[in-house]
C-alpha positions in Angstrom: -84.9 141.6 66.0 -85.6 139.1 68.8 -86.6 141.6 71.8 -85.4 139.3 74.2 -82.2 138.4 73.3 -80.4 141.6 74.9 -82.4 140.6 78.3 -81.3 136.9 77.8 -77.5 138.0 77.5 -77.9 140.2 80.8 -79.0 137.0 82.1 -76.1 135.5 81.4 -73.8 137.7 82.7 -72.6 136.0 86.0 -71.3 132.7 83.8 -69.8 135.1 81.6 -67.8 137.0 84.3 -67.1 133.2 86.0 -65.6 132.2 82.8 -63.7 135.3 81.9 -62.6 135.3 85.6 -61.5 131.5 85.3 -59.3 132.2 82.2 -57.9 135.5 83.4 -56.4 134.6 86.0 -54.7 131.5 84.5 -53.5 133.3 81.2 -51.6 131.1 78.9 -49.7 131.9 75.7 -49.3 131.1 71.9 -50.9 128.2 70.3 -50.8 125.5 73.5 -53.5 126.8 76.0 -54.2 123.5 77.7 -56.2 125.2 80.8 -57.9 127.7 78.9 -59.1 124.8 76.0 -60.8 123.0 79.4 -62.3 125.7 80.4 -64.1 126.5 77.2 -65.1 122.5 76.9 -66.6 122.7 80.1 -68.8 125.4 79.5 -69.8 124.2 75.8 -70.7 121.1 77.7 -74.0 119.7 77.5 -74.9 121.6 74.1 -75.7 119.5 70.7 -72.6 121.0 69.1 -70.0 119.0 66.6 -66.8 120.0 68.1 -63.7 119.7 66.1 -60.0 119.9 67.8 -57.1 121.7 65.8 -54.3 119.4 65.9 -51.5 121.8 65.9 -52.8 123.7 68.6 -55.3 124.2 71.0 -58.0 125.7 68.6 -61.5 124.8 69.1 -64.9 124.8 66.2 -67.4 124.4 67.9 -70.6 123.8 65.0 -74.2 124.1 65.8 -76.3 123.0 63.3 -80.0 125.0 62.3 -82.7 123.0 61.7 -82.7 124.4 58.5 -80.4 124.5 55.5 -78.7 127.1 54.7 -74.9 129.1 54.4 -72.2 128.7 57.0 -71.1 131.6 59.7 -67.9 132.1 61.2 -68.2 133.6 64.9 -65.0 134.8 66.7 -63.4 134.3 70.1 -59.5 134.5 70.3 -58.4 132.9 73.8 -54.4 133.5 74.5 -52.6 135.9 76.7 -50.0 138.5 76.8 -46.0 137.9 77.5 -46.0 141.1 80.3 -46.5 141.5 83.7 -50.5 142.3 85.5 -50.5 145.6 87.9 -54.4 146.0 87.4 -55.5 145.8 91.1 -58.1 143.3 90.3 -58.5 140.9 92.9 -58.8 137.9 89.8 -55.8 139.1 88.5 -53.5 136.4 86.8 -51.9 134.1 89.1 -49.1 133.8 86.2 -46.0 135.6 86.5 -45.4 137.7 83.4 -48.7 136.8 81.2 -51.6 138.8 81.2 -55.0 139.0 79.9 -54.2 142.9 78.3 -56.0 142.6 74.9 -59.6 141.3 76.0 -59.5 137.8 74.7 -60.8 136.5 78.2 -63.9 138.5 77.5 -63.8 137.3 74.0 -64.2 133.7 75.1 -66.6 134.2 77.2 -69.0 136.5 75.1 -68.3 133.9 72.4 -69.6 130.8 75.0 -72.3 132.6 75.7 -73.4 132.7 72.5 -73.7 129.4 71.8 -75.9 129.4 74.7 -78.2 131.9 72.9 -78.3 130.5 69.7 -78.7 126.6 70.9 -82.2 128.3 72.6 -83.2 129.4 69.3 -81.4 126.8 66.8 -85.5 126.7 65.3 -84.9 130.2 63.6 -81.6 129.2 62.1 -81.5 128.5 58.4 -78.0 127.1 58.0 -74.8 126.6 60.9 -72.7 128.5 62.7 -69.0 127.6 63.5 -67.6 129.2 66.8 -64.6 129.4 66.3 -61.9 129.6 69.4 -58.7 130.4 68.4 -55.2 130.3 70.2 -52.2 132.2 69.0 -53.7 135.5 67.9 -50.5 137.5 69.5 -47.9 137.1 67.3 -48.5 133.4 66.2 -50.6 133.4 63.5 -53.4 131.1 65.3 -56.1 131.8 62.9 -53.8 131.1 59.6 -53.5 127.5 61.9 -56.8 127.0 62.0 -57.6 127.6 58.0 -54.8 125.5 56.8 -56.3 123.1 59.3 -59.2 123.1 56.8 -60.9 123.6 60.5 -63.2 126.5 59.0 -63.7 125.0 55.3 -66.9 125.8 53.7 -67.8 129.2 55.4 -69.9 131.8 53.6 -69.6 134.7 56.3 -67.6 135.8 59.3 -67.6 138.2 62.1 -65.8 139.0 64.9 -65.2 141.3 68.2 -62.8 142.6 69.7 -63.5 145.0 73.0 -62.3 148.3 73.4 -61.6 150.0 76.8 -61.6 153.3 75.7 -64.9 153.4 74.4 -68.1 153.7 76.5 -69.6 150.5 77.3 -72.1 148.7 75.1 -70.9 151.3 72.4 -70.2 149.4 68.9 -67.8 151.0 66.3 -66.7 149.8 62.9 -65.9 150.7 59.5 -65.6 148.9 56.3 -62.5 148.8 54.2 -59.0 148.6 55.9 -59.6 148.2 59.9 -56.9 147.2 61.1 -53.0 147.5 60.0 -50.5 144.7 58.8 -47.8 144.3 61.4 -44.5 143.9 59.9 -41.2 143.5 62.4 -37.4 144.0 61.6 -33.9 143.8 63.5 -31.0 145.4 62.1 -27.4 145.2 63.2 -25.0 147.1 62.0 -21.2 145.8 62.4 -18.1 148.2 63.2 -14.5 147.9 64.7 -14.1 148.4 68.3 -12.3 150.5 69.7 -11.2 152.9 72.7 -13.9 155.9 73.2 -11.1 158.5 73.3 -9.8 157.6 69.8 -13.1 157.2 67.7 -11.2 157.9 64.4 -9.4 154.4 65.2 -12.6 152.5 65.1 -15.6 152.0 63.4 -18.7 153.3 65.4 -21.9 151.2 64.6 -23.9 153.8 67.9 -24.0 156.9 65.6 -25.0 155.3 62.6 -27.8 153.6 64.3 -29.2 156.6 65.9 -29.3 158.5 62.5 -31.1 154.9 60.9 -33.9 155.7 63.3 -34.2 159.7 62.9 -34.0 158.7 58.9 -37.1 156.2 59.2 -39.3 159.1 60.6 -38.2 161.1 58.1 -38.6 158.8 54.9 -42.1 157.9 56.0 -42.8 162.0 55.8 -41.1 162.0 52.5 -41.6 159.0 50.6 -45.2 157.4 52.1 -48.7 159.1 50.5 -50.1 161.1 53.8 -53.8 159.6 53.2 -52.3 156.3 52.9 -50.1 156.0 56.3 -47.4 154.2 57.7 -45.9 154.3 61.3 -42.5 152.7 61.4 -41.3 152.8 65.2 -38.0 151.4 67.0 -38.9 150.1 70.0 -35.6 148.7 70.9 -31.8 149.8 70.4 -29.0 148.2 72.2 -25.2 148.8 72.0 -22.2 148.8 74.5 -21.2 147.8 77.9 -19.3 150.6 78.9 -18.7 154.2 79.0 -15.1 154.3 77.7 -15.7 151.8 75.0 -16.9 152.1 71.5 -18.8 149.0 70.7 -18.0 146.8 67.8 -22.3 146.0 66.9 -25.4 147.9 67.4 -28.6 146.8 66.9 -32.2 148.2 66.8 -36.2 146.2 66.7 -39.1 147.8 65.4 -42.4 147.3 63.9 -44.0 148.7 60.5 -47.9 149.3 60.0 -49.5 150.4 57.0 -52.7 150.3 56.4 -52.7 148.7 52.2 -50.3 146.6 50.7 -48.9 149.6 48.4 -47.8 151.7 51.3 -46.8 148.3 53.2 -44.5 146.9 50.2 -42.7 151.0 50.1 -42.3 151.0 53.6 -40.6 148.1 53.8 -38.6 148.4 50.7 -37.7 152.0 52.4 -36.8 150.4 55.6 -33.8 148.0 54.2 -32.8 150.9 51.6 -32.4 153.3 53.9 -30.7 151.7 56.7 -28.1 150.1 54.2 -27.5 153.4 52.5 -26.2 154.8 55.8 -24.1 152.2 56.9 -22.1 152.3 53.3 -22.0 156.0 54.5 -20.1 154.9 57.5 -18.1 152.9 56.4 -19.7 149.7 58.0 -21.7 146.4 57.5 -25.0 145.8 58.0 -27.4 142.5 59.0 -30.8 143.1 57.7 -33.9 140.7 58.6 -37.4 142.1 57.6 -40.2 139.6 58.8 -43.9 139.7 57.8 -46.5 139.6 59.9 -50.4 140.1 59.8 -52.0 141.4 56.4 -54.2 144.4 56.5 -57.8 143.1 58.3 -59.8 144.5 55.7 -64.1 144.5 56.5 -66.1 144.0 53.7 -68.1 146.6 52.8 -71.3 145.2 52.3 -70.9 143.2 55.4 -70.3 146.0 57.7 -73.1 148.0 56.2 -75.3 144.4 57.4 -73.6 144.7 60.6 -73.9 148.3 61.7 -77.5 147.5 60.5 -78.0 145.0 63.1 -76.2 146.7 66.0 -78.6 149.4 65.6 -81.7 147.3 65.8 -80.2 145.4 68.7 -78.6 148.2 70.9 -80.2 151.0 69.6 -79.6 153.7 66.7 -77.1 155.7 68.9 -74.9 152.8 70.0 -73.4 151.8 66.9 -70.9 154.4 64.8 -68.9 154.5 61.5 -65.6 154.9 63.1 -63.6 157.9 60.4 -60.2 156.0 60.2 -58.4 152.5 60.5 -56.6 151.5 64.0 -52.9 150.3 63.3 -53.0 147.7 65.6 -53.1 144.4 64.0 -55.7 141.5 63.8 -54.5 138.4 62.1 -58.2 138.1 61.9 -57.5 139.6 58.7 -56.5 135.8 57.4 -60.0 135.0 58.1 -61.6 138.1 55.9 -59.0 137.0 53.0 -60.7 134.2 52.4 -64.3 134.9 52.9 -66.8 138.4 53.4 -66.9 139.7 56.8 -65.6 142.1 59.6 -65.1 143.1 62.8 -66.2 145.7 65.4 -64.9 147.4 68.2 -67.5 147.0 71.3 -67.1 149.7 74.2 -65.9 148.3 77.8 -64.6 151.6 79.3 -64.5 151.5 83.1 -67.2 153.0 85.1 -64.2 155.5 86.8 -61.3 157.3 84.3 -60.9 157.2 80.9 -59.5 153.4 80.7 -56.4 152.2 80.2 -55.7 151.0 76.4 -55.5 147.9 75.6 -51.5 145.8 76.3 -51.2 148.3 78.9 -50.5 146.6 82.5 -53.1 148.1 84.3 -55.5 147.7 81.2 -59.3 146.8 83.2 -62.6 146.4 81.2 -66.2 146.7 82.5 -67.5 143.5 82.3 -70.9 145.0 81.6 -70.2 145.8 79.1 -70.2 141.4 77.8 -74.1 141.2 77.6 -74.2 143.1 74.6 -71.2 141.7 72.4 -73.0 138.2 73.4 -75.9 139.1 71.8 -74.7 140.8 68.9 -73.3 137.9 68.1 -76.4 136.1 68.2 -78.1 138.8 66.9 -75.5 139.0 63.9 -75.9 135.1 63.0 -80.1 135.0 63.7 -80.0 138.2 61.1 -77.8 136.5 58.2 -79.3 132.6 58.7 -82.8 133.8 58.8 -83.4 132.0 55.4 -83.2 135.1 53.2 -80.3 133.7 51.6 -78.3 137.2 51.7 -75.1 137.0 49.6 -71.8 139.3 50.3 -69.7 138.3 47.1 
């Protein structure tokens, strides 16, 4: 391990907080990030890096070459924003109203330009290329599936990734390999009665109680039907019927979410969710709109590959900094379209706030130490210098 790489990356630390700054406080959504693209130009600029444009979006590859040959590495950086209001305190906070930078990817981008910056300084030691990749879209719109049927990351061997983690103390690095991350499934259902006056239910068709017992029956089924080592959380995070107090409404509808953390459990629970909430509305006498929409796979790390990366957080941060984490997280990553096609994974990397336990991550008043950049920087250096360093390590 290069014993000055960690010192480098400190040294970078004021461009990173400039650029994560930059980008924070003009957070921009989706897959068209015009302002956030220019930033990450700018700093890329003046580096011998092929640089290849998504044309569907606002996706950037940037590919520095070793002066070796050798395999191909994928590097990480998502870039886009959150649809919800900022009430950190921070006096960069986003001059947008109602996007945020609540998921990290600010820091992302800026760990990941700094990287480049490390690795152009020692492009001698590489045995092969490395493709940073900054990607739009990653909440909600599938950015990195963009990217790979862009053919924008063809040819890889190897990929890694980071996302921070406000919770966890800074510099800290956690990971295990196998399932990660959950898929993230959504669903809306609306069920259809008669209307009719509150006093005289008997004359109508009520979709409200029907509803309400759809949702207590999910909790349930997932007790009852889903294996308890291999989870599912299935929550409704919206419900909406009526207008009035006197009035029985002739719809109700509800919006959740389903993680599951394989595609066995995944597939049941969402065979569950559409039998179960049709059984009860035949109960009741009443119709029922189902629409079930797939979202992000299961990010699964590959084994071998996390072993390789635990390996090298160790020698890089030390023996201490770097755990096996005991379960998956079911948020989502649709990084996992990425580790579907080739070996690879992801870690968490610590950024707790010097004060309090940290807010978590989509939370409004969600802050992250931005000391805690130096070291995701040069882990991923560190991660690329380790696997192009001509041994010609294979992860099939």
């Amino acid at each position: 391990m290069d014993p000055q790489l960690l010192k480098d990356a400190e040294a970078l630390l004021p461009r990173m907080v400039e650029l994560r700054r930059r980008i924070h406080r003009h957070p921009e959504l989706g897959l068209d990030l015009p302002q956030t693209k220019a930033a990450v130009l700018e700093a890329l600029d003046g580096f011998d890096l092929a640089i290849e444009e998504s044309p569907g979006s606002s996706g950037l590859v940037a590919t520095l070459e070793g002066e070796k040959p050798g395999p191909t590495l994928i590097l990480r950086g998502d870039m886009d924003a959150l649809p919800m209001p900022e009430d950190s305190g921070v006096d960069f906070r986003s001059e947008i109203e109602g996007a945020m930078h609540a998921c990290g990817h600010d820091a992302h981008t800026a760990m990941l330009a700094a990287a480049v910056e490390l690795l152009d300084a020692r492009r001698s030691a590489l045995h092969g290329r490395v493709k940073f990749m900054f990607q739009p879209g990653e909440e909600g719109f599938f950015g990195a599936r963009v990217m790979l049927e862009e053919g924008l990351l063809e040819g890889a061997d190897a990929a890694f990734a980071i996302h921070i983690f406000p919770m966890l103390p800074v510099g800290m690095v956690a990971t295990k390999s196998g399932a990660f991350f959950a898929s993230a499934d959504e669903f809306d259902l609306v069920v259809r009665g008669r209307g009719g006056h509150a006093s005289m239910p008997y004359a109508a068709r009520d979709p409200i109680p029907a509803v309400c017992e759809i949702v207590q029956a999910l909790q349930v089924f997932v007790t009852r039907r889903v294996p308890a080592f291999d989870p599912v959380v299935i929550t409704v995070g919206s419900l909406h019927a009526g207008t009035t107090d006197n009035v029985i409404p002739e719809t109700a509808s509800i919006s959740g979410t389903v993680r599951a953390v394989s595609e066995a459990s995944r597939s049941l629970a969402l065979e569950g969710v559409d039998r179960v909430a049709r059984g009860i509305a035949v109960a009741h006498e009443l119709e029922i709109d189902i629409d079930i929409r797939r979202g992000y796979p299961v990010t699964v790390n590959h084994e071998a590959f996390t072993d390789f990366a635990v390996e090298t957080a160790r020698e890089l941060l030390g023996r201490e900094r770097a755990a096996i984490q005991p379960s998956p997280s079911m948020g989502a990553e649709d990084w996992s379209y990425v580790l579907q096609r080739v070996p690879g994974c992801m870690v968490i990397l610590g950024v707790r706030p010097d004060e309090g336990p940290g807010a978590p991550c989509h939370s409004n008043r969600m802050v992250l130490n931005e000391s805690g950049m130096p070291p995701g920087a040069a882990l991923h250096a560190a991660i690329a210098l380790r696997y192009l360093d001509g041994s010609e390590r294979t992860f099939a």
